[in-house]
N, C-alpha and C positions, 0 to 999 in steps of 0.2 A: 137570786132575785132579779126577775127582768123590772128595770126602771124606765118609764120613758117620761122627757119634760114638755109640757105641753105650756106654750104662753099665749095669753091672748091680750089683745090692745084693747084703748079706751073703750071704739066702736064694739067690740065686741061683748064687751061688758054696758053697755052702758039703758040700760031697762032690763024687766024682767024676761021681754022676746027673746032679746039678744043672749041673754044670760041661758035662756032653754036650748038655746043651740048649740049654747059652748058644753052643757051639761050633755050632749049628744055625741060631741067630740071628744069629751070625757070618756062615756061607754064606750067608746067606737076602742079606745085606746086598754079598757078592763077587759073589752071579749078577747082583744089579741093578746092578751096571759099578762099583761103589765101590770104594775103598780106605778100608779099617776103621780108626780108634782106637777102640779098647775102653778105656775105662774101668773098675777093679774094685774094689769097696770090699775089706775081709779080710772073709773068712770068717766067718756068723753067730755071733756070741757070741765072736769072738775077742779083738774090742777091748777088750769088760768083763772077760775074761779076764787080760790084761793091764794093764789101770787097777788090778783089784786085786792084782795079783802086784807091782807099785807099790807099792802100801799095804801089803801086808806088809812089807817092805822098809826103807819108810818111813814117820813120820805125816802128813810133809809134802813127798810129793814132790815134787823144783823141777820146773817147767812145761819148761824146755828139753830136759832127762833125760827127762820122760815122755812127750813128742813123738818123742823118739829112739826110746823102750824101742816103744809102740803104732802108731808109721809102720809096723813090722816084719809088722804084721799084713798090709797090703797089699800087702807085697813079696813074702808066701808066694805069696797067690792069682794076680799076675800071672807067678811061675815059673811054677807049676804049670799055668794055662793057657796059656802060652807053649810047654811043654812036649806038653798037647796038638792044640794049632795045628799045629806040625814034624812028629808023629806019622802028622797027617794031610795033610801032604800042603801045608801051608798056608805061604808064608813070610812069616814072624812073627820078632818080638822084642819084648823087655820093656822098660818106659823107668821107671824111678823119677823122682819130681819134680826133684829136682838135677841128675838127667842133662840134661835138656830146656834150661835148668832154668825152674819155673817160681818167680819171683821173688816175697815173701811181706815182709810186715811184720815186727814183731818178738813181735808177741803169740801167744806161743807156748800153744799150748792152741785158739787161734781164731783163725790168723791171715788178714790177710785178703790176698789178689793183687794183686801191682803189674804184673805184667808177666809175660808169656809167650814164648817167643823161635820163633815161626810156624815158622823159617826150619830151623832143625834137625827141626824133626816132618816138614815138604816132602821137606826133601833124603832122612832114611830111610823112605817111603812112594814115594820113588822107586826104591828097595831093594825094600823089601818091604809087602807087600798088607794085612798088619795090624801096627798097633803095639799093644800090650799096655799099658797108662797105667798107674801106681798113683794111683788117687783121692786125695783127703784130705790129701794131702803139697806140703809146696812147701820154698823152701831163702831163710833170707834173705840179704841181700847178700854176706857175708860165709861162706857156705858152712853157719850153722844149720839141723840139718834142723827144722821147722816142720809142723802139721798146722792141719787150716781148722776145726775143732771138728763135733759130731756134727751129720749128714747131708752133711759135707764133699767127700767122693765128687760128690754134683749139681751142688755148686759146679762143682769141676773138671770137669766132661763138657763143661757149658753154657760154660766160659769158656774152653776147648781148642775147642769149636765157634765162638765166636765171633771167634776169631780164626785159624784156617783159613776160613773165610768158609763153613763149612759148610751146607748147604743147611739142614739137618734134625737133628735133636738127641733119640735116642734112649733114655727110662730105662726101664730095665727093673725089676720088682720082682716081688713076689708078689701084686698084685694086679692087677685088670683095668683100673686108669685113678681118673680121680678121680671120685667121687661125692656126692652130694645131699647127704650125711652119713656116718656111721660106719653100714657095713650091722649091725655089730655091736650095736646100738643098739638100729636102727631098720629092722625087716624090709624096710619099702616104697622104701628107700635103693634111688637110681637113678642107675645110672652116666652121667657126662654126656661126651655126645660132643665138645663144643669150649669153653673159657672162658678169658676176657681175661685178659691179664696182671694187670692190676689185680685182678680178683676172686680168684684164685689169688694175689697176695702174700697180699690181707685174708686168705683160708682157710689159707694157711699160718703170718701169725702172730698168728693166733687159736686155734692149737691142733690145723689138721689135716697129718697127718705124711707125707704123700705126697710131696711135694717140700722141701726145705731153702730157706726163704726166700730165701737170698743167691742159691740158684743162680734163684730168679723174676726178681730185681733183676737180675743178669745179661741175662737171656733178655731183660726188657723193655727194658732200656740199648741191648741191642744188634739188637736184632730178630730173635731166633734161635728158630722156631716149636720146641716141647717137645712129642716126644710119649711120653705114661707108658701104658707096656705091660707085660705080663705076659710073662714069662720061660718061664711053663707053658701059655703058651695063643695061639692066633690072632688075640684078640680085637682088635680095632682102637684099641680105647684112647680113652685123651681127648688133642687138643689143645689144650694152651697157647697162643696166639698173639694177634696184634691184636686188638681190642675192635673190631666189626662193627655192621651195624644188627641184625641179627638178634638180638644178644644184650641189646638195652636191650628187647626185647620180653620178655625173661622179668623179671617185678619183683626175685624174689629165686634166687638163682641156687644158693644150698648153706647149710648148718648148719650150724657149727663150735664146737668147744668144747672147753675146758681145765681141769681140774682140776688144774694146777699153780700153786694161787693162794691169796694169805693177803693178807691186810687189813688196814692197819695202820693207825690214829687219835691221832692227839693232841689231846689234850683242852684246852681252856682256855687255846689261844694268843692272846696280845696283836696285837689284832690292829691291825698298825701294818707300813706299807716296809718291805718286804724280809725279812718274816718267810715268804715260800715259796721263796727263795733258802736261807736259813741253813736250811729241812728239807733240800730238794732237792738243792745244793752238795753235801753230805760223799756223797748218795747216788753223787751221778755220778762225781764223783774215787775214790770206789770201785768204781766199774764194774759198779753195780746198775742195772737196767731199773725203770724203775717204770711200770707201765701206764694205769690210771684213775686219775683226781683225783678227788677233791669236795673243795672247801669251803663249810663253812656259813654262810648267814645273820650276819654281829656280831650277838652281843647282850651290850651295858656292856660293848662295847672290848674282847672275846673271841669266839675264833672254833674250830672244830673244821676239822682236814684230814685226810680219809681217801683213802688211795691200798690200789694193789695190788703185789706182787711177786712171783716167783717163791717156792715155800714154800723152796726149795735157797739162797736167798739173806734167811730171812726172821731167822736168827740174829745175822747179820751186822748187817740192816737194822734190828732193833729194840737192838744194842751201838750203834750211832751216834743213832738216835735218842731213846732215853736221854740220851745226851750231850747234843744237839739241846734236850728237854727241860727240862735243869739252867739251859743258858745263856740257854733265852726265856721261862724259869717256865712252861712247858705243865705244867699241874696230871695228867695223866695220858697215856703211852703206853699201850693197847691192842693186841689184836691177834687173831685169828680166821684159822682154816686151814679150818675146815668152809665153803668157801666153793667157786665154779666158775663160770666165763662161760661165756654161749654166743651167739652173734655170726650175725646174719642180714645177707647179703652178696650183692650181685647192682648188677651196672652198671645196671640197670633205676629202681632208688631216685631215681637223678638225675630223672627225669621224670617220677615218679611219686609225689604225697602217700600219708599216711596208712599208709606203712609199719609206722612205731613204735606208732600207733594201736591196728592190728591186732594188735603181738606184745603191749601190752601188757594190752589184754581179754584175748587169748587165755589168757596168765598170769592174769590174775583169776579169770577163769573157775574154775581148778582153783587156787586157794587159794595161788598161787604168787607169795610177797613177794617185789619187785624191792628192792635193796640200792643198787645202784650205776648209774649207767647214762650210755655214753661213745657217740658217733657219730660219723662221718665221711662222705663223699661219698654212700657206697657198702656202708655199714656201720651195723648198730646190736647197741651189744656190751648184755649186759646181764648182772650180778653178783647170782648167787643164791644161795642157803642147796644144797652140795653132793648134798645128800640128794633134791632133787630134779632133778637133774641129767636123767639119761637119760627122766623123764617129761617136761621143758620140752624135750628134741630131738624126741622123738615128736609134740608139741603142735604148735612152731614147723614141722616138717617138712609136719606136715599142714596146719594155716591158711594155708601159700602155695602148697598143691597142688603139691609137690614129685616127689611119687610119680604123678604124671598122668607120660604119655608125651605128651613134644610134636611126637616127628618124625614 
């Protein structure tokens, strides 16, 4: 049995037009001998719809209830195209996460996959030629329905392909595949025909929104090529897949960037054992991400640490560190929102010096003060003043010849 997983996003679900296209990308996928799982997130703007119908409601709605109330969003869009599947002709049914079921931790709001049960998706694909999946949803042991948090939908495609043994691993969306950068940005943004696993995690969690991180993790754990395609268009798309020789030949591969970032400093820490434990500790038992470090320099047995967070979790993170504060005499917490990364990434870095070199003349160049600066393999993020944001993507885009055609 040839399986292929087809997902599409809000946009592509979201009216009955949209819906007739994704039914086209359906067939496209039953002439080449497949039998379909469709994957479907809810309908554009449905889920915010429902977070805040939440919040009326409540100030604090529990996470279990608001997994319940928002999974609903995906249960409309797979009736409704299950509905018309039968119409035409097609035999179809709809599976919600629990029917399958697929099995889920208990972190309600984000939770993440334990297990999937192959064996039930087989036997009704021996029935019938498409299953209709609801994305984002799973059930934990215990029968909780559960969602995997936003972009959740990719997750489930890639991890419903990966264990059907799926050849091929289709998302669908409103755009043509991934590219150089945000075209939005940056007119000369070039869509890119194939990139590694590895380089698509760094661009997705560095800020670019085409794919859901988890669902890359996935794809590279299990070896399941991704291809992200347009809903409205022929275009061929980009693949996700292995990391090749061909692609350590390009140095830097895309520009990615975030403005979901604040800065946080404590001043005048003692600087002695275990003083980045007792910041870092209360952060994590809270279930805050902190991104870049710096610490300064001691000087007379004081030290300054500045890190980054998300700004949605920066209220939070400056209540504990306050606390943090009182208990290791840090003479001041600060903190700063006008801030934004932007992260030059390409499997090519490994072999090649003077990366960082170049980004950061090129920032000199146009009077662009570097704040922060984090690197990895394959990576070099760097933390600037917000405001100049979209001219350091134009900058970096251009100093590695991004907008050149290489095929």
């Amino acid at each position: 049995m040839k399986i292929l997983v087809q997902k599409f996003g809000g946009t592509s679900v979201a009216n009955l037009e949209c819906m007739r296209k994704v039914l086209l990308k359906v067939r496209q996928g039953l002439d080449r001998g497949y039998k379909v799982v469709c994957v479907l997130s809810a309908r554009a703007g449905e889920t915010n719809r429902l977070l805040a119908l939440a919040s009326e409601w409540s100030q604090t709605p529990d996470l279990s209830e608001s997994d319940v109330l928002v999974s609903t969003g995906e249960q409309v869009s797979i009736a409704l195209f299950s509905m018309l599947l039968k119409d035409a002709g097609i035999k179809a049914r709809s599976m919600l996460g629990w029917q399958i079921p697929i099995i889920t931790d208990t972190s309600f709001g984000s939770a993440r996959i334990h297990e999937i049960n192959a064996e039930v998706l087989k036997k009704n694909l021996e029935e019938y030629d498409v299953l209709v999946v609801a994305g984002f949803q799973g059930v934990t042991e215990d029968g909780r329905i559960t969602t995997l948090g936003r972009g959740g939908s990719d997750t489930s495609a890639v991890a419903l392909a990966a264990v059907l043994d799926s050849c091929e691993c289709e998302i669908y969306t409103d755009v043509n595949g991934v590219y150089t950068t945000d075209p939005n940005i940056c007119s000369s943004a070039r869509k890119i025909d194939k990139i590694s696993y590895d380089e698509m995690l760094e661009m997705a969690s560095q800020g670019a929104k085409v794919l859901h991180i988890r669902s890359v993790e996935f794809a590279k754990k299990y070896k399941v090529p991704v291809h992200v395609r347009s809903t409205f268009s022929d275009d061929p798309g980009t693949l996700v897949t292995q990391e090749d020789s061909t692609m350590e030949a390009l140095l830097v591969s895309g520009i990615a960037f975030d403005k979901d970032q604040a800065r946080v400093t404590l001043h005048g820490l003692p600087d002695v054992p275990g003083i980045a434990a007792a910041i870092f500790g209360p952060l994590s038992e809270a279930g805050i991400l902190v991104d870049m470090i710096v610490q300064n320099t001691s000087l007379d047995g004081h030290t300054d640490i500045t890190f980054t967070v998300s700004r949605k979790e920066l209220k939070k993170t400056l209540e504990l560190m306050n606390e943090v504060a009182k208990k290791t005499g840090a003479t001041e917490v600060a903190h700063d929102v006008n801030v934004a990364k932007i992260s030059a990434i390409g499997v090519g870095m490994r072999n090649h010096s003077g990366v960082a070199a170049r980004a950061f003349s090129a920032l000199n160049r146009e009077g662009i003060n570097i704040l922060m600066i984090s690197t990895s393999e394959i990576k070099i993020t760097i933390l600037i003043e917000e405001k100049y944001l979209e001219l350091a993507v134009r900058i970096l885009h251009d100093t590695f010849g991004l907008d050149w055609d290489i095929n």
